[in-house]
Backbone as XML, in Angstrom:
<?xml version="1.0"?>
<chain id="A" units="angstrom">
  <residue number="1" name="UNK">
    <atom name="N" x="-11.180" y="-5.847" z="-23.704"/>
    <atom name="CA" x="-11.237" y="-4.406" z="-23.631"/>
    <atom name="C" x="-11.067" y="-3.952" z="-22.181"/>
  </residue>
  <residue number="2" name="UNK">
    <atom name="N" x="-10.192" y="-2.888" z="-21.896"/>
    <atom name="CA" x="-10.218" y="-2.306" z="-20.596"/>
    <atom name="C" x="-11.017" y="-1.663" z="-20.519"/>
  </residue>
  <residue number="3" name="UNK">
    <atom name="N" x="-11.534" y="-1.259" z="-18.874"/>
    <atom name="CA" x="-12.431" y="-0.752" z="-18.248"/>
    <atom name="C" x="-11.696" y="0.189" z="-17.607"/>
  </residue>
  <residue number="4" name="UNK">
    <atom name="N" x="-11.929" y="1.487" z="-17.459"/>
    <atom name="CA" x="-11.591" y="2.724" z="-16.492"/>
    <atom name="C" x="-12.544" y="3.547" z="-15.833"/>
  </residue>
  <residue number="5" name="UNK">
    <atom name="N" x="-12.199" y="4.145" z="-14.614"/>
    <atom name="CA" x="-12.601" y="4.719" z="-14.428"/>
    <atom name="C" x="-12.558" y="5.712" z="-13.111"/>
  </residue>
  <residue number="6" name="UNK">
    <atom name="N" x="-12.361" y="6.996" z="-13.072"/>
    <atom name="CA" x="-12.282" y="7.888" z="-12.268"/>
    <atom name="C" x="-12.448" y="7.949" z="-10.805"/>
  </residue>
  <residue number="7" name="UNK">
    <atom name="N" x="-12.188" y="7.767" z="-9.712"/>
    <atom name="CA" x="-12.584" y="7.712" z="-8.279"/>
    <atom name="C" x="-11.616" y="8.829" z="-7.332"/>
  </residue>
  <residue number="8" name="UNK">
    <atom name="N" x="-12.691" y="9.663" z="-7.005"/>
    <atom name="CA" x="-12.334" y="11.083" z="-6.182"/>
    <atom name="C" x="-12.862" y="10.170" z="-4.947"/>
  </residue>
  <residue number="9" name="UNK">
    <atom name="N" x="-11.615" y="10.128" z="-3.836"/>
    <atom name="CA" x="-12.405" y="9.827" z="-2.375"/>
    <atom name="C" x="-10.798" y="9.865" z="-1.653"/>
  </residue>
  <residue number="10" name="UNK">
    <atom name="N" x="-11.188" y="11.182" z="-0.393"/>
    <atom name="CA" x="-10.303" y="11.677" z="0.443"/>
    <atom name="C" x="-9.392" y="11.991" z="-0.007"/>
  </residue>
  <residue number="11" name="UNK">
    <atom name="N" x="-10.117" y="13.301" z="-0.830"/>
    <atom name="CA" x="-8.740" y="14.387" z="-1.162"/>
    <atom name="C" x="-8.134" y="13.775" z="-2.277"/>
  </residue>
  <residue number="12" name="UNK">
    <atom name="N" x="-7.811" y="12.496" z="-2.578"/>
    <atom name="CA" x="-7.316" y="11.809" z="-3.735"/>
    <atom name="C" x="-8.007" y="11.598" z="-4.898"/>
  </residue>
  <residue number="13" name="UNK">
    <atom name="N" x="-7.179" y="11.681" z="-6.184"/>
    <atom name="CA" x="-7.947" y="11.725" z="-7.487"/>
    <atom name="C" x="-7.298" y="10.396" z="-8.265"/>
  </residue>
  <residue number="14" name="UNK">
    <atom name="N" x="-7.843" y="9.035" z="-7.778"/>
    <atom name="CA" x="-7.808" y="7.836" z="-8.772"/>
    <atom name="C" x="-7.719" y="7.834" z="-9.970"/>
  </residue>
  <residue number="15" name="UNK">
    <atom name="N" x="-7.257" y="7.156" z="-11.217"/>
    <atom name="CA" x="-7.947" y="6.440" z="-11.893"/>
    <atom name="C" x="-7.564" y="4.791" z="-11.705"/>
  </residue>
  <residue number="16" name="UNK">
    <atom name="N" x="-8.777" y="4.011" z="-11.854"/>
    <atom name="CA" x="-9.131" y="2.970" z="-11.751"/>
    <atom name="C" x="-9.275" y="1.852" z="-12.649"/>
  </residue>
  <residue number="17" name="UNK">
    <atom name="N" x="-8.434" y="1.220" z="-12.745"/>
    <atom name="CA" x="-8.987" y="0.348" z="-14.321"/>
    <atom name="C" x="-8.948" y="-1.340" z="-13.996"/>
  </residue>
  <residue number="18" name="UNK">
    <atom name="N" x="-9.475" y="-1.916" z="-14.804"/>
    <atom name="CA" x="-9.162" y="-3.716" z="-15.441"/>
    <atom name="C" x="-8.671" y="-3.971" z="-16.689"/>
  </residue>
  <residue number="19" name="UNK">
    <atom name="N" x="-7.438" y="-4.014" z="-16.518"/>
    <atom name="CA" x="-6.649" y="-4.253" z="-17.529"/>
    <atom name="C" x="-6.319" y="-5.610" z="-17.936"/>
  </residue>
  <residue number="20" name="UNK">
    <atom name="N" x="-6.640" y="-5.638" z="-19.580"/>
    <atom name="CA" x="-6.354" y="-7.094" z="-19.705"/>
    <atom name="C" x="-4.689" y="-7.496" z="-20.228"/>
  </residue>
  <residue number="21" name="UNK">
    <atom name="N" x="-4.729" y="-8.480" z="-19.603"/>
    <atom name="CA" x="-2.983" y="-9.306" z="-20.008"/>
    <atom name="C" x="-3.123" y="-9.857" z="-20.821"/>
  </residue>
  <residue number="22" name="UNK">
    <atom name="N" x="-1.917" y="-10.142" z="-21.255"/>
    <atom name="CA" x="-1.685" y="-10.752" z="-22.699"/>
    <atom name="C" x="-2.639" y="-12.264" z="-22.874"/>
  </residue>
  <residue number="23" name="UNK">
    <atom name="N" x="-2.947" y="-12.771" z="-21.152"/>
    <atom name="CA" x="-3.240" y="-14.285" z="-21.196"/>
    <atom name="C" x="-4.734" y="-14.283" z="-20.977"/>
  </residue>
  <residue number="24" name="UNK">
    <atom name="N" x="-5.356" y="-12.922" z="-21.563"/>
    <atom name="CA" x="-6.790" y="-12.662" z="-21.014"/>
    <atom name="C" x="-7.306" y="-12.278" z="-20.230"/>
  </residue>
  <residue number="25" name="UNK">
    <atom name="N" x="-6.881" y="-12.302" z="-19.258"/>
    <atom name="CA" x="-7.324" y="-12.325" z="-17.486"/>
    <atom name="C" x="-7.516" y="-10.766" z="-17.311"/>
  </residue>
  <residue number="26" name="UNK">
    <atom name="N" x="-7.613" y="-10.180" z="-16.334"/>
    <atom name="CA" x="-8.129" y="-8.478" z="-16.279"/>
    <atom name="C" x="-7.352" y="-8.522" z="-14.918"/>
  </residue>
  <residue number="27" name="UNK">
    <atom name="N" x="-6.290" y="-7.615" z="-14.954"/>
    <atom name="CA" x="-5.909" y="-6.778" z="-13.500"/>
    <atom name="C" x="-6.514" y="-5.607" z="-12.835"/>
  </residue>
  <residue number="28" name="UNK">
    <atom name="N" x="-6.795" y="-5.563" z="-11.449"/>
    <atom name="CA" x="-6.919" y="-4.258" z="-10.949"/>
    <atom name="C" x="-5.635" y="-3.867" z="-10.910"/>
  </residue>
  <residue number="29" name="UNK">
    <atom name="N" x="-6.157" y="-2.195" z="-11.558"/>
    <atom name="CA" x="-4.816" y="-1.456" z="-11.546"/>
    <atom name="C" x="-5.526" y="0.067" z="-10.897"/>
  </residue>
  <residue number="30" name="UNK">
    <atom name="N" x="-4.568" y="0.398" z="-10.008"/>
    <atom name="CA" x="-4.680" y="2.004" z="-9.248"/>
    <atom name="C" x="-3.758" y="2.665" z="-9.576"/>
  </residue>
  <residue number="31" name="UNK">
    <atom name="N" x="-4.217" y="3.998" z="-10.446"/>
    <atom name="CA" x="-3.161" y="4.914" z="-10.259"/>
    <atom name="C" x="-3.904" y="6.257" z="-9.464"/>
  </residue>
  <residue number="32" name="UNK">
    <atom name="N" x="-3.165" y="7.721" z="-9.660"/>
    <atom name="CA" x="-3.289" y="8.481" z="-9.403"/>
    <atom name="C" x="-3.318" y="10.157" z="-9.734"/>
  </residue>
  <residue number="33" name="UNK">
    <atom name="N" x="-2.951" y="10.879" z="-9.697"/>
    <atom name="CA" x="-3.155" y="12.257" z="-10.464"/>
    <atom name="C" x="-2.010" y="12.576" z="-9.055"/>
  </residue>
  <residue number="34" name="UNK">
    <atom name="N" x="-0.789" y="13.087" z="-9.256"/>
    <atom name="CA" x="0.014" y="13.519" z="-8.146"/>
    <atom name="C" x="-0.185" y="15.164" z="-8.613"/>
  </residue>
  <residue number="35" name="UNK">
    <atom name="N" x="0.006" y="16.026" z="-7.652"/>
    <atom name="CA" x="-0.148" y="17.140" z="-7.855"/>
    <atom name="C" x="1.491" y="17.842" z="-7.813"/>
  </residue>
  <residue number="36" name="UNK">
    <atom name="N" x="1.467" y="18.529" z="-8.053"/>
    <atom name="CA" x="1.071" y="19.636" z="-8.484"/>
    <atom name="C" x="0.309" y="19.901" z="-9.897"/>
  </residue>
  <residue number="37" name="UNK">
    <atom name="N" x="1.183" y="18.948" z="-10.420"/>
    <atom name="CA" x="0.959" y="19.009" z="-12.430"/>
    <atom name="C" x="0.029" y="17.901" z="-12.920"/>
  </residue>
  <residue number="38" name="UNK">
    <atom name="N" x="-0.621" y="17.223" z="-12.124"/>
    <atom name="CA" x="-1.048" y="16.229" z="-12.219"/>
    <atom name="C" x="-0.527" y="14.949" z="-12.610"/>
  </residue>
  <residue number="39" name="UNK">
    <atom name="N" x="0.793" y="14.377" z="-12.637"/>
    <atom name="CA" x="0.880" y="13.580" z="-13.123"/>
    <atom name="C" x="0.223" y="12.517" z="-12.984"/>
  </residue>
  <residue number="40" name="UNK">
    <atom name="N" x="0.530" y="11.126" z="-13.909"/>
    <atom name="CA" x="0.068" y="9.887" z="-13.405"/>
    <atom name="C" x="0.934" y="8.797" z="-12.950"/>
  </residue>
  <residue number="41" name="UNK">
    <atom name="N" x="0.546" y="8.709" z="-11.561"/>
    <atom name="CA" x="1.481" y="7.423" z="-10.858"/>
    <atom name="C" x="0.708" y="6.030" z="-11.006"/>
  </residue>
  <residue number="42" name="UNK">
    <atom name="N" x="1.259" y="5.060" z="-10.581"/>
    <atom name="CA" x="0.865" y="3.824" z="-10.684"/>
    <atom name="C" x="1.107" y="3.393" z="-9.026"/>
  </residue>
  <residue number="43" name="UNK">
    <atom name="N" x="0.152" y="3.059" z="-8.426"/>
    <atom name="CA" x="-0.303" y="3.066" z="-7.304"/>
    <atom name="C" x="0.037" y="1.523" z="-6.793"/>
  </residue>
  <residue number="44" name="UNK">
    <atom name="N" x="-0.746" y="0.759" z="-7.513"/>
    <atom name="CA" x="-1.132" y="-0.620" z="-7.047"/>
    <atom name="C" x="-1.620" y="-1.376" z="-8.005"/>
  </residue>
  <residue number="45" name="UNK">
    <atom name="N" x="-0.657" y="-2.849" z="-8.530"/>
    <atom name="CA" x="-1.136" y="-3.434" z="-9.128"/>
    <atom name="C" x="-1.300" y="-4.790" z="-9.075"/>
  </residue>
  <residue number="46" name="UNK">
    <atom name="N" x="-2.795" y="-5.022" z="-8.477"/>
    <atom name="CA" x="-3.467" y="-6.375" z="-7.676"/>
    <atom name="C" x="-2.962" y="-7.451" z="-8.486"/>
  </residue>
  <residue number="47" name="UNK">
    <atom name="N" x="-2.757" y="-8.369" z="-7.025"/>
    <atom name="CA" x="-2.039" y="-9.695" z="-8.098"/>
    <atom name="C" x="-3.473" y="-10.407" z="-8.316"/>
  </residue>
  <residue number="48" name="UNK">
    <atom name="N" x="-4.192" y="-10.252" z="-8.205"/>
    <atom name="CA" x="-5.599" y="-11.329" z="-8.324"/>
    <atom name="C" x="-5.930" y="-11.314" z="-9.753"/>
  </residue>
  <residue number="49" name="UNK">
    <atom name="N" x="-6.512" y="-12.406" z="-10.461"/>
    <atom name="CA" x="-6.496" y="-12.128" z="-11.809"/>
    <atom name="C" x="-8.447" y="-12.404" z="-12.296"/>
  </residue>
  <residue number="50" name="UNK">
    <atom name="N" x="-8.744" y="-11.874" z="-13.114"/>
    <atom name="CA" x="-10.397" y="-11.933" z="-13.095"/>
    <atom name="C" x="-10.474" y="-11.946" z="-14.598"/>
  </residue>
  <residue number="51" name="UNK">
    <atom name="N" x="-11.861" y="-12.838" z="-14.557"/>
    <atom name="CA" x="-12.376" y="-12.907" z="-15.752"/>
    <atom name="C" x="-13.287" y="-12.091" z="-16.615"/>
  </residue>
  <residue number="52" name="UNK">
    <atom name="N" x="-13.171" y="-10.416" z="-16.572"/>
    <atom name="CA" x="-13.596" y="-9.730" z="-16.597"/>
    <atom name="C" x="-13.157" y="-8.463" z="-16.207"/>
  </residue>
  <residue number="53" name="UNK">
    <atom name="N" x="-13.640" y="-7.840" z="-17.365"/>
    <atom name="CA" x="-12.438" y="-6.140" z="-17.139"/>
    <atom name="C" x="-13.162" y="-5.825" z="-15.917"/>
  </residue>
  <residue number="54" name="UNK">
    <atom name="N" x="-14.910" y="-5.883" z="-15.757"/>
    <atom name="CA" x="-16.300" y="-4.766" z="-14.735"/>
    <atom name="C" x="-15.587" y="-5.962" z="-13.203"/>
  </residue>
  <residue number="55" name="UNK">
    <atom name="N" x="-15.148" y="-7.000" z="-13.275"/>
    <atom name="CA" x="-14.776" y="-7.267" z="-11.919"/>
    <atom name="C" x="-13.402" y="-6.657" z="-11.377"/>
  </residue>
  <residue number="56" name="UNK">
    <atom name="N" x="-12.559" y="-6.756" z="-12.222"/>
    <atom name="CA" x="-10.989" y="-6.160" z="-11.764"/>
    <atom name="C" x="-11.766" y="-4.603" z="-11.906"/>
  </residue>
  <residue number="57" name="UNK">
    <atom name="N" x="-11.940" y="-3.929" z="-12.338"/>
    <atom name="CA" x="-12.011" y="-2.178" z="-12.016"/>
    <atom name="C" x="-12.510" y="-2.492" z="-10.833"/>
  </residue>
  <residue number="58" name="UNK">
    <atom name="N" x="-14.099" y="-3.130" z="-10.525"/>
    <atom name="CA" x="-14.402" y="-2.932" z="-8.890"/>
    <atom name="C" x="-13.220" y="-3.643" z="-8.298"/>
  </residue>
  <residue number="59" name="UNK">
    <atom name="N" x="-12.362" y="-4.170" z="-8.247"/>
    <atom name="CA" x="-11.179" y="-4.174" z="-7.190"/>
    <atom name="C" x="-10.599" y="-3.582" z="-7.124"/>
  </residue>
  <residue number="60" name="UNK">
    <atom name="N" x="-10.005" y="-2.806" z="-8.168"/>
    <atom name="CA" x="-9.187" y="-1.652" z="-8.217"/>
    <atom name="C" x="-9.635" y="-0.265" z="-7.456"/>
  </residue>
  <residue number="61" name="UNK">
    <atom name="N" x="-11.404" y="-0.064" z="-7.264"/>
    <atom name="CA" x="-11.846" y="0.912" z="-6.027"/>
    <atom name="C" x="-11.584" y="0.541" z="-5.123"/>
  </residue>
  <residue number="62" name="UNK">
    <atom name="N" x="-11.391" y="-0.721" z="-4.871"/>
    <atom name="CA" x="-11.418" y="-1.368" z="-3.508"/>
    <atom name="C" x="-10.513" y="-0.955" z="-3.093"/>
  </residue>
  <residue number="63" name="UNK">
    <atom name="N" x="-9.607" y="-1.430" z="-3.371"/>
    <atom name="CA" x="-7.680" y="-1.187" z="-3.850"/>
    <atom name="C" x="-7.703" y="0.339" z="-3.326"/>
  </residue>
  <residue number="64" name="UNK">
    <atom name="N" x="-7.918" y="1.298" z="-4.432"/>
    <atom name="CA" x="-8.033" y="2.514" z="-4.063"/>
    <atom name="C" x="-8.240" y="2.705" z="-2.921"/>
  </residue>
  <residue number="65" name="UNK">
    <atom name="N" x="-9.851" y="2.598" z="-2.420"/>
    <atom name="CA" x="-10.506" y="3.174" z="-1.076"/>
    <atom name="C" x="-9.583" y="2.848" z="0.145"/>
  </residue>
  <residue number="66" name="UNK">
    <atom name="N" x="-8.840" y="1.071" z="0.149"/>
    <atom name="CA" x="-7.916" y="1.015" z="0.952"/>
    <atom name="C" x="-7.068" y="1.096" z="1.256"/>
  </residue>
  <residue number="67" name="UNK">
    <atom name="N" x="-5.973" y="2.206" z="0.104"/>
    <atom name="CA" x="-5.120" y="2.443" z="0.110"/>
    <atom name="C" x="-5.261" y="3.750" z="1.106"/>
  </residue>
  <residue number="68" name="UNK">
    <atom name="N" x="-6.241" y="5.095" z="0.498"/>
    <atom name="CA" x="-6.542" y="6.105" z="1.182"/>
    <atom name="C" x="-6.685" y="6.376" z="2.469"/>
  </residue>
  <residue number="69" name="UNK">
    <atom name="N" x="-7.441" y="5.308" z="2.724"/>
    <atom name="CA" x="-7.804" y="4.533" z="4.323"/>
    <atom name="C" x="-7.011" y="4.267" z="4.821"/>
  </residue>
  <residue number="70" name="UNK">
    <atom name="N" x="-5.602" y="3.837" z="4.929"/>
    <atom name="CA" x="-4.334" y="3.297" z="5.951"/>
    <atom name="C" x="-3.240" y="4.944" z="5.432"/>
  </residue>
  <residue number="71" name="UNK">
    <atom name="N" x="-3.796" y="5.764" z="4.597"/>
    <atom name="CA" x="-3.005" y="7.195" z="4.596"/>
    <atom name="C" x="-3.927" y="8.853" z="4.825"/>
  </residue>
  <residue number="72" name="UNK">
    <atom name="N" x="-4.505" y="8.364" z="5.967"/>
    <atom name="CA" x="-5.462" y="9.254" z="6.719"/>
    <atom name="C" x="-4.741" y="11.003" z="6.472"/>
  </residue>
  <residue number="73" name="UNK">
    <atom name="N" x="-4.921" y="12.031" z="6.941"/>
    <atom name="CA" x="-4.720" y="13.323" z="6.708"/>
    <atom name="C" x="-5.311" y="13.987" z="5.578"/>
  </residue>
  <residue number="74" name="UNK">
    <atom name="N" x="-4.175" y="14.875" z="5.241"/>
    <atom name="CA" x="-4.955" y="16.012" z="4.061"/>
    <atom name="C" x="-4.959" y="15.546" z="2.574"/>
  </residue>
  <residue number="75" name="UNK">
    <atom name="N" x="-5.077" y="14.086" z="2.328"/>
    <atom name="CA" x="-5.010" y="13.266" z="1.291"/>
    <atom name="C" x="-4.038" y="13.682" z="0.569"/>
  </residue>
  <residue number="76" name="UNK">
    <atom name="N" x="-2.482" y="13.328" z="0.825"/>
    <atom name="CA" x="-1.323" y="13.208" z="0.309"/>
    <atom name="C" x="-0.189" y="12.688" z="0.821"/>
  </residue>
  <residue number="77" name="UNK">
    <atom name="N" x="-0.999" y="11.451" z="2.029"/>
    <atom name="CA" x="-0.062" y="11.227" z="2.524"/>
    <atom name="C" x="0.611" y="11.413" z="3.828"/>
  </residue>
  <residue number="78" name="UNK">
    <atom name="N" x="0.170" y="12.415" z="4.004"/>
    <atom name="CA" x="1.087" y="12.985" z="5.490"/>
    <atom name="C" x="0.359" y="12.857" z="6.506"/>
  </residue>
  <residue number="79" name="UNK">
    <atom name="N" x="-0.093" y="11.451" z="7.010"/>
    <atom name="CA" x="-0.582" y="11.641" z="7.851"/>
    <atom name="C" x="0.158" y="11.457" z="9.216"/>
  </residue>
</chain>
């Protein structure tokens, strides 16, 4: 079963999940809410593979938080 879940941090609106593969294993996956209309992008998808949806989502904040972090400004990028 996948795990999701929501992460607002610097201006950016995540979602966060552990997604499982066909071979069991759970990916962190990052997407996003792009604005204007909100769509959903697909951000980042960790090659690390886990035995557990609750460990890949916490990588996928991780993922997140450090993505935000190396794109400093008005959280969209322009920094």
């Amino acid at each position: 079963m996948d795990e999701m879940e929501t992460l607002d941090f610097q201006g950016w609106h995540f979602l966060c999940s552990g997604e499982q593969l066909p071979s069991g294993a759970f990916q962190a996956t990052v997407r996003y809410k792009a604005p204007p209309c909100n769509d959903i992008r697909t951000l980042v998808l960790g090659p690390e593979r886990f035995d557990t949806a609750q460990q890949a989502l916490g990588r996928a904040k991780e993922l997140a938080m450090k993505w935000a972090n190396e794109r400093a400004g008005d959280g969209r990028g322009d920094a």
